[in-house]
C-alpha positions, 0 to 999 in steps of 0.5 A, a space after each residue: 075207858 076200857 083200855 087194857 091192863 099190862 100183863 101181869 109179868 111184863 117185866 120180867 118177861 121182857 127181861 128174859 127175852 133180852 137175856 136169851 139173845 145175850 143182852 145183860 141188865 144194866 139198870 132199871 127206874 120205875 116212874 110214876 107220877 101225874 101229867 096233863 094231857 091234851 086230846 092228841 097226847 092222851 090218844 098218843 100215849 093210849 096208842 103205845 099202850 096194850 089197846 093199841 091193837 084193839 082200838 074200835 070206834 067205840 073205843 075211840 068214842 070212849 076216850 073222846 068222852 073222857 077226854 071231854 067230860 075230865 078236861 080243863 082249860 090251862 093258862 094257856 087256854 088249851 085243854 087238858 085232862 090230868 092222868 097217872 103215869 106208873 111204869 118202868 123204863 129197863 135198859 139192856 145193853 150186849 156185851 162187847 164181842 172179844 
């Protein structure tokens, strides 16, 4: 699809941000695991990925093709493509002023 890859240290980077301006790590989760996605949730969750301010007609094109070619009918009849999800949720939270 063309889509971008996460930078490398993402984590870790958001993590220093919010600690910079006080906040303190209160937990983290990694999930991961396979979802089934019609057309508008796969153009949904591209879009709140790094490509998002990349996107092209062409890329666009991509992902309608992909879409196209991997989808399958479920029992509902809607069309759906099976994809990965990996990421990892961090929570922050600011301490109480005193």
């Amino acid at each position: 699809l063309g889509v971008l890859d996460v930078a490398g240290n993402k984590r870790g980077a958001v993590a220093k941000a919010f600690v910079a301006v006080g906040f303190v790590a209160e937990a983290e989760e990694r999930v991961a695991g396979s979802m089934a996605l019609n057309l508008a949730d796969l153009r949904d969750v591209v879009g709140m990925g790094p490509s998002a301010f990349h996107g092209t007609e062409e890329s666009a094109a991509a992902l309608e093709t992909f879409f196209e070619t991997r989808a399958i009918a479920g029992e509902d009849g809607e069309r759906r493509v099976r994809v990965t999800k990996s990421f990892v949720v961090q929570c922050f939270r600011k301490p109480l002023e005193r």
